[in-house]
N, C-alpha and C positions, 0 to 999 in steps of 0.2 A: 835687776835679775834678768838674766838671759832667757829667752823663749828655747823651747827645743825644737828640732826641725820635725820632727814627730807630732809635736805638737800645732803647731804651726800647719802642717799637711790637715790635720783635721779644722780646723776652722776654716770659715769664709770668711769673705772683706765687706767691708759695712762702710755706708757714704762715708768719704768727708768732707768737712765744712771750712772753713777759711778761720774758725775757730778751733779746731782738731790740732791739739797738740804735736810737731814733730817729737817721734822717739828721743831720747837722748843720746846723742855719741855714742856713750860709754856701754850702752844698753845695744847699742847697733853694731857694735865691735863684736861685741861678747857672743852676741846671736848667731851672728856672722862666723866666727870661730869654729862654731860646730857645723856651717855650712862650706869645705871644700871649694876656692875654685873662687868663692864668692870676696867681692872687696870694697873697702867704702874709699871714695872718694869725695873729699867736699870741697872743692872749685874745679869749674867756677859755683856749682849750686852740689848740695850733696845728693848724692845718690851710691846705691848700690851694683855689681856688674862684675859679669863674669863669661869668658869666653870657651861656647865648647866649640870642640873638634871632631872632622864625621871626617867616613874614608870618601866620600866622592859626593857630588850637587845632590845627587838624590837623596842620600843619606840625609843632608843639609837640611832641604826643604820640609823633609817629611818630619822634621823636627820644629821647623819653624811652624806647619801647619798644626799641630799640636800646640805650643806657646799658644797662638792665636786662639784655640780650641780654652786653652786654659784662661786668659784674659776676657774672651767675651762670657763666661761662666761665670768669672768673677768679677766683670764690668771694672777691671784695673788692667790696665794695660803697656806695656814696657817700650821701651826704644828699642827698636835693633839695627842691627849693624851684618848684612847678609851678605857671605863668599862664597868661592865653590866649595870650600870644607871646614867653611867655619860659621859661629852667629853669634856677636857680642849682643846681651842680652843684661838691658839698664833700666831699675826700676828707683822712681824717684816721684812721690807726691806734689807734685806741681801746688794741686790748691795749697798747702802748707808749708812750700817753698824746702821740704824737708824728707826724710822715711818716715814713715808711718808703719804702722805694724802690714796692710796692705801688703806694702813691699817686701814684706818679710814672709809672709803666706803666699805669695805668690812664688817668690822666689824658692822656696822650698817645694813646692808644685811641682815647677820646672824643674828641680832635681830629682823628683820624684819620678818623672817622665821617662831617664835615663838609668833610673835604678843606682 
């Protein structure tokens, strides 16, 4: 069953363990679908990722400072990939070698950020 990204904006991210199941695929598709923008890619490891676009470096940053604002809040935290007007923004559970739902309340965050 797909999460909603409304849903997902309310919750927080909770440890996990090297026993924490990765989501399934099929369930990471589905969730993803109602999130814009957002895409799973699984090699070389999977993850999720989605690039936005700002009109000029300030724009940029002051988005990236927010992310940061978002991840230390929720103690998960994403890769990025920083331009002068742009931020690829990749979220992917290391411990579980997988998405975890983390990734997915996060990622919904960060779209929330931008409206």
């Amino acid at each position: 069953m797909a999460l909603q990204p409304s849903d997902l904006v309310a919750k927080q991210c909770t440890a996990c363990t090297s026993e924490t199941p990765a989501l399934p695929e099929a369930a990471v598709r589905q969730t993803i679908a109602g999130m814009p923008g957002w895409a799973l890619s699984t090699s070389p490891r999977p993850e999720i990722a989605r690039t936005f676009k700002f009109a000029n470096f300030h724009e940029t940053m002051a988005f990236v400072n927010a992310v940061a604002w978002v991840a230390h809040r929720e103690d998960h935290h994403p890769d990025m990939v920083v331009g002068y007007n742009r931020c690829v923004v990749r979220y992917s559970t290391h411990s579980i070698g997988g998405i975890s739902e983390n990734d997915l309340i996060c990622a919904a965050k960060v779209d929330a950020l931008i409206g």
